[in-house]
VOMIRO-570044 format. One record per residue (C-alpha): residue in three letters; x, y negated, z. Coordinates in steps of 0.2 Angstrom, whole numbers, plus 5000, padded with zeros to 4 digits. Each point is the difference from the previous one (the first is absolute). Example, Ala and Ser with C-alpha at 12.3 -4.5 7.8 and 13.67 -1.06 7.14 Angstrom:
! VOMIRO-570044
ALA506250225039
SER500649834997
//
This chain:
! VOMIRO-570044
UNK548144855345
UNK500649934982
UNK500849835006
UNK501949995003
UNK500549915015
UNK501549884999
UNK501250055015
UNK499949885011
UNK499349955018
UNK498250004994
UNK498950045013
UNK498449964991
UNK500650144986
UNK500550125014
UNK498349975007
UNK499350064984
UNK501150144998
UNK499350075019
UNK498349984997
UNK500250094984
UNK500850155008
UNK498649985012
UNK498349994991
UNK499150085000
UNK500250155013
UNK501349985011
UNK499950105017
UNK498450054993
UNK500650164996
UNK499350165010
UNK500449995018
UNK500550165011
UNK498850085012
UNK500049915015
UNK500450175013
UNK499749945019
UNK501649945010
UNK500549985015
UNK501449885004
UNK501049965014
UNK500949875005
UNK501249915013
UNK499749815006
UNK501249905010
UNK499449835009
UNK500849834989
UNK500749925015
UNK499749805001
UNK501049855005
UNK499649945016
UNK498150054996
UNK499949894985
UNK499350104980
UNK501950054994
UNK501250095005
UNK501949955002
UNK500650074982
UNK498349944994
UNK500149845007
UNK501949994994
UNK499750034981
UNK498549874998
UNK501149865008
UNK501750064990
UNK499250084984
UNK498449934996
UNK499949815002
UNK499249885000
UNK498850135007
UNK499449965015
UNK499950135014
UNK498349975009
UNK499450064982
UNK500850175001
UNK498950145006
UNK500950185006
UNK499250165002
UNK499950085015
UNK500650184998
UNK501450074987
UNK499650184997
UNK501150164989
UNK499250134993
UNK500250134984
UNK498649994986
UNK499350134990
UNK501550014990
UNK501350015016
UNK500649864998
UNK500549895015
UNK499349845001
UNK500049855014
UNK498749855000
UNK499249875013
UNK498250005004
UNK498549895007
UNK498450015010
UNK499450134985
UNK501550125007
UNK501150124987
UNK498450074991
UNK500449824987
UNK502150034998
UNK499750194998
UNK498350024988
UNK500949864990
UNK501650094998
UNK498950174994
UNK498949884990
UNK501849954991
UNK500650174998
UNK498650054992
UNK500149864987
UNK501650034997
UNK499750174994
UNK498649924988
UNK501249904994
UNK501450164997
UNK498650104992
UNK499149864988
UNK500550074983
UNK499349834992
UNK501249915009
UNK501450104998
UNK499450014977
UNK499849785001
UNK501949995009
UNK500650124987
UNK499449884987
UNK500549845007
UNK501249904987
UNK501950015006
UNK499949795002
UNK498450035012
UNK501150125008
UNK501449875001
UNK498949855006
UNK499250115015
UNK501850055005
UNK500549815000
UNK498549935009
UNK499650155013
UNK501350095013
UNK498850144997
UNK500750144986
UNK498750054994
UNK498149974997
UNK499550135012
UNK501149955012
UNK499349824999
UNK498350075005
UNK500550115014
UNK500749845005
UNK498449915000
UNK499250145008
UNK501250015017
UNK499949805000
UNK498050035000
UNK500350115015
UNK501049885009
UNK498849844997
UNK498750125009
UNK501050055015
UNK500749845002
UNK498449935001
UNK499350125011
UNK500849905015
UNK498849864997
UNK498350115000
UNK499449905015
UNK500149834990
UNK498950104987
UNK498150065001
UNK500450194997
UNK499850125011
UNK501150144995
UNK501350054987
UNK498950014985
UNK499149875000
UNK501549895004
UNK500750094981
UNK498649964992
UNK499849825007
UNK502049944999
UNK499450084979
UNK498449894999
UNK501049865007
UNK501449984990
UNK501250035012
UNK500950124992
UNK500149864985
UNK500649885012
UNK501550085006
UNK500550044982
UNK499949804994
UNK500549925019
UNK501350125008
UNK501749984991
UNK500850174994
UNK500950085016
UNK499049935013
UNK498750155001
UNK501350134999
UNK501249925014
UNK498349965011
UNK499350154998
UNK501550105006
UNK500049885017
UNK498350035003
UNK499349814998
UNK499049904987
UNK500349804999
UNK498249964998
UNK498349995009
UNK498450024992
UNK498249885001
UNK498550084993
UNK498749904989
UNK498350084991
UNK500450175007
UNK501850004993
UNK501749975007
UNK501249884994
UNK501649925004
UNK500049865011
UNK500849844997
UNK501649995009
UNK499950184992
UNK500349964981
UNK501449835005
UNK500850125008
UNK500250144987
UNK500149864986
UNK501449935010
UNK501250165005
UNK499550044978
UNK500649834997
UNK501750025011
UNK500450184993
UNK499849914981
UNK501349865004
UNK501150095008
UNK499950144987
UNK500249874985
UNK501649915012
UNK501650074993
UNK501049935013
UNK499250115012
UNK500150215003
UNK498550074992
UNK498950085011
UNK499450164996
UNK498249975003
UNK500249884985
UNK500850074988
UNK498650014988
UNK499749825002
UNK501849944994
UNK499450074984
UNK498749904997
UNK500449844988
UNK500149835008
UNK498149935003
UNK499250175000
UNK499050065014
UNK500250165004
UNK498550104999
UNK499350195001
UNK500150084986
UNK498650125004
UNK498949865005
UNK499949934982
UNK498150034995
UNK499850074983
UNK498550024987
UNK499550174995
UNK498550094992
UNK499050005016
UNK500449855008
UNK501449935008
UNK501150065013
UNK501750005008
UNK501150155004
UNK500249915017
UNK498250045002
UNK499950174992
UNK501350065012
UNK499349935016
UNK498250054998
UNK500650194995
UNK500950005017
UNK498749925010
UNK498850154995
UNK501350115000
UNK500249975019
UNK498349985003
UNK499950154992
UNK501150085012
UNK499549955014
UNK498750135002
UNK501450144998
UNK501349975012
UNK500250015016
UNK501249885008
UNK500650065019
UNK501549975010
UNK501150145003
UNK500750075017
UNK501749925003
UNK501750094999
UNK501649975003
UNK501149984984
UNK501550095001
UNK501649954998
UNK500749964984
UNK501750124997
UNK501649914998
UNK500450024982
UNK500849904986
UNK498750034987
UNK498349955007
UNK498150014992
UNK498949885007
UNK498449914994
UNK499349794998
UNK498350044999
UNK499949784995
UNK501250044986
UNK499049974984
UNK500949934985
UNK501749964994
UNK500149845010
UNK500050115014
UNK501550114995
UNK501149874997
UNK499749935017
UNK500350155006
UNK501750044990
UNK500649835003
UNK499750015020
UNK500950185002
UNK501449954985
UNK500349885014
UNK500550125014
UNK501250094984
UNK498850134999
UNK499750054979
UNK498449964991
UNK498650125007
UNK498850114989
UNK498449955000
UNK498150074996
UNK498749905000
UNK498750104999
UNK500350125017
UNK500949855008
UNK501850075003
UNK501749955001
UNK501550114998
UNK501649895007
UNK501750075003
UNK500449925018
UNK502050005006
UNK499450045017
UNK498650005012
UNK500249825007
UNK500449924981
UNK498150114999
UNK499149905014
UNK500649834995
UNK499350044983
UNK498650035007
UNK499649885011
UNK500849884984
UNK498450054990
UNK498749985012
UNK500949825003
UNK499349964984
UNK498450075003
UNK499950164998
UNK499450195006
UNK501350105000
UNK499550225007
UNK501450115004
UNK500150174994
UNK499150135012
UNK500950165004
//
């Protein structure tokens, strides 16, 4: 890269700057030896509103946090399950008629690009040469640190798309899990929730086990319907105004957009196709079909089984407490999280996103509870310690 950005919002140049980090090779770089796995896994039932599709969180948040959505729209899963990956790391997710064997071959399926992405020497050499105002303009344009991290990003939001997704398999012609991966991939679908969906909306659905979207399939591929694309256009369309409205609190899940200047349309920066030697490509679509064979891949290598319940014991009553948010995932996520204890006077937790754990300083064992129970009020997991 020889051209010298000008620091300011451009997306096109940031585009450009990604793709160039990418091409050619990323997450092409040697995989480990897939060793057979068994998994298990704990599921719970999603409990319904007087027998209706949503649950009475679920139902509360579409009508409070995601209009002009309408409900009837909204599809939850029907099972939330916990388990610990390969790595032992804790983790929570919803599941469909396809069962946990989608949430918890995705999440291997991420950890093992993840470490493609910590071991590719090529990226690491083109970040190293990256021009200080390259640097600059991706710090101002991306909530992301670093080019790395901007990938692992777009591979956990890959994962998501296929989980959530999941939940619709019967309005779809696949049969099982891998050919529902490959055919949301030849279908665009993972395209579509990057240029459609605004940015938040997959995180926060995700972690309540829904997706605002049905599916119609035309030619042997699955699209979104109509009522589909107004809807997402529409809840795109409110989150921008009200981002842009300085009258108004920002909301978090638009924080990006009040950086945008007035007239742009926001747009993913990934989705940007770009010319190359062979072809033309997107890192959108470079990410999303590694994963999809990835999982495929994997598949074939674990074995996904429900374990034998146990009772959890109790948690001690202690002022220091290390617990896990198996949904926490980026920044946006620790500051919720800091912000909702610092209400209860607790100090700002430590946080590591990688295993997933919190270390917060509670002034006593009900101040603990509340903060609890205050977390998972905005929609997340939280696990105690185990003794």
């Amino acid at each position: 890269m020889t051209a010298e950005p000008r620091l300011s919002d451009d997306r096109s140049e940031v585009a450009r700057i990604l793709f160039e980090l990418a091409v050619p090779g990323l997450l092409q770089n040697a995989a480990t030896t897939v060793a057979e796995q068994r998994i298990e896994y704990r599921e719970e039932a999603v409990a319904r509103v007087l027998g209706g599709q949503l649950s009475a969180a679920q139902l509360e948040y579409v009508t409070k946090a995601m209009s002009p959505c309408p409900p009837y729209l909204v599809t939850s899963a029907a099972q939330r399950i916990t388990w610990r990956d390969s790595r032992g790391i804790v983790n929570v997710a919803h599941t469909g008629p396809l069962g946990a064997v989608v949430p918890v071959v995705a999440r291997e399926a991420t950890l093992e690009l993840w470490a493609r992405l910590e071991n590719d020497a090529e990226l690491e050499r083109r970040t190293a040469e990256l021009p200080e105002s390259a640097i600059k303009l991706l710090a101002a344009t991306t909530t992301d640190r670093t080019p790395t991290e901007i990938f692992r990003t777009g591979v956990d939001a890959a994962a998501r798309t296929l989980v959530q997704h999941a939940f619709l398999v019967a309005q779809t012609p696949y049969g099982d899990a891998a050919e529902l991966a490959r055919g949301l991939g030849e279908s665009g679908i993972f395209d579509a929730v990057a240029t459609t969906w605004y940015w938040g909306l997959q995180a926060s659905t995700y972690r309540r086990g829904m997706i605002p979207a049905s599916l119609v399939t035309f030619a042997g591929r699955v699209r979104y319907s109509v009522d589909t694309v107004v809807a997402l256009r529409a809840m795109k369309d409110a989150q921008l105004a009200h981002a842009q409205d300085d009258s108004l609190e920002p909301l978090p899940s638009g924080a990006q957009y009040s950086q945008l200047a007035p007239g742009q349309r926001p747009r993913c920066l990934a989705r940007n196709p770009q010319v190359y030697d062979e072809g033309r490509t997107s890192v959108l679509a470079l990410v999303a079909d590694t994963f999809v064979e990835t999982f495929v891949r994997l598949l074939d290598h674990i074995e996904v089984v429900p374990a034998v319940v146990d009772h959890a014991k109790p948690v001690p009553d202690t002022e220091a407490e290390v617990f896990e948010v198996p949904d926490m995932t980026c920044s946006h996520c620790t500051r919720t999280i800091t912000k909702v204890l610092g209400e209860l006077g607790v100090a700002p937790p430590e946080f590591d996103l990688i295993t997933k754990k919190v270390v917060a300083v509670f002034p006593s064992a009900e101040i603990r509870e509340r903060g609890f129970d205050a977390i998972r009020a905005r929609g997340y997991t939280v696990v105690p310690r185990q003794d």
